[in-house]
N, C-alpha and C positions, 0 to 999 in steps of 0.2 A: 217705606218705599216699596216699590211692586216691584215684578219680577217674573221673568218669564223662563221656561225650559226649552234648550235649544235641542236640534234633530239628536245630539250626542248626550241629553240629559242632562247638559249642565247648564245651571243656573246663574241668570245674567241680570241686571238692571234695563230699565228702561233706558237710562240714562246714557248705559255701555251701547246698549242697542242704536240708539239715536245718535251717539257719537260716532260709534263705527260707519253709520251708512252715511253719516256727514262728509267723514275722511274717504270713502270710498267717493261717494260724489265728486269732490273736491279732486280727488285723482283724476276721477274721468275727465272733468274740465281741465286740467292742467293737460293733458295728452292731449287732445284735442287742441286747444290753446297752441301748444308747441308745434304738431304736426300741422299747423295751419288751417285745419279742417273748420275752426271757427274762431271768432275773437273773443277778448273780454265782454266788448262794449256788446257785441252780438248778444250772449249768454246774459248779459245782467238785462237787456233791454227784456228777453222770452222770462226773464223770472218776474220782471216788471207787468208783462202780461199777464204771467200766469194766477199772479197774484191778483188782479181787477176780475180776472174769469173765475177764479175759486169766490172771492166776494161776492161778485153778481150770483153767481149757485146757489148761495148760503143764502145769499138776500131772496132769492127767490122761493126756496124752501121754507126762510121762516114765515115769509108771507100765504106760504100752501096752508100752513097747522093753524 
């Protein structure tokens, strides 16, 4: 397993890394969610895009090499 060094030297997983900024995410959408500022259905529809735009990028790149 890999493994990174944080600003304080300590050694963490990718795994710890990728779960934390999950739960962080996960917060910000629930605040937001809560304070009205957006919906669910809003938030899943931009991940829905974001996901067809990252593809198209990738498609487009491996078509560049």
């Amino acid at each position: 397993m890999s493994s990174i060094l944080t600003d304080k030297n300590q050694l963490i997983s990718y795994d710890e890394l990728l779960t934390t900024q999950m739960l962080q995410i996960e917060g910000i959408v629930r605040i937001l969610i809560k304070k009205g500022i957006a919906t669910e259905d809003g938030l899943l529809e931009e991940v829905r895009i974001l996901k067809i735009e990252m593809a198209e990028k990738i498609r487009k790149m491996s078509k560049g090499n």
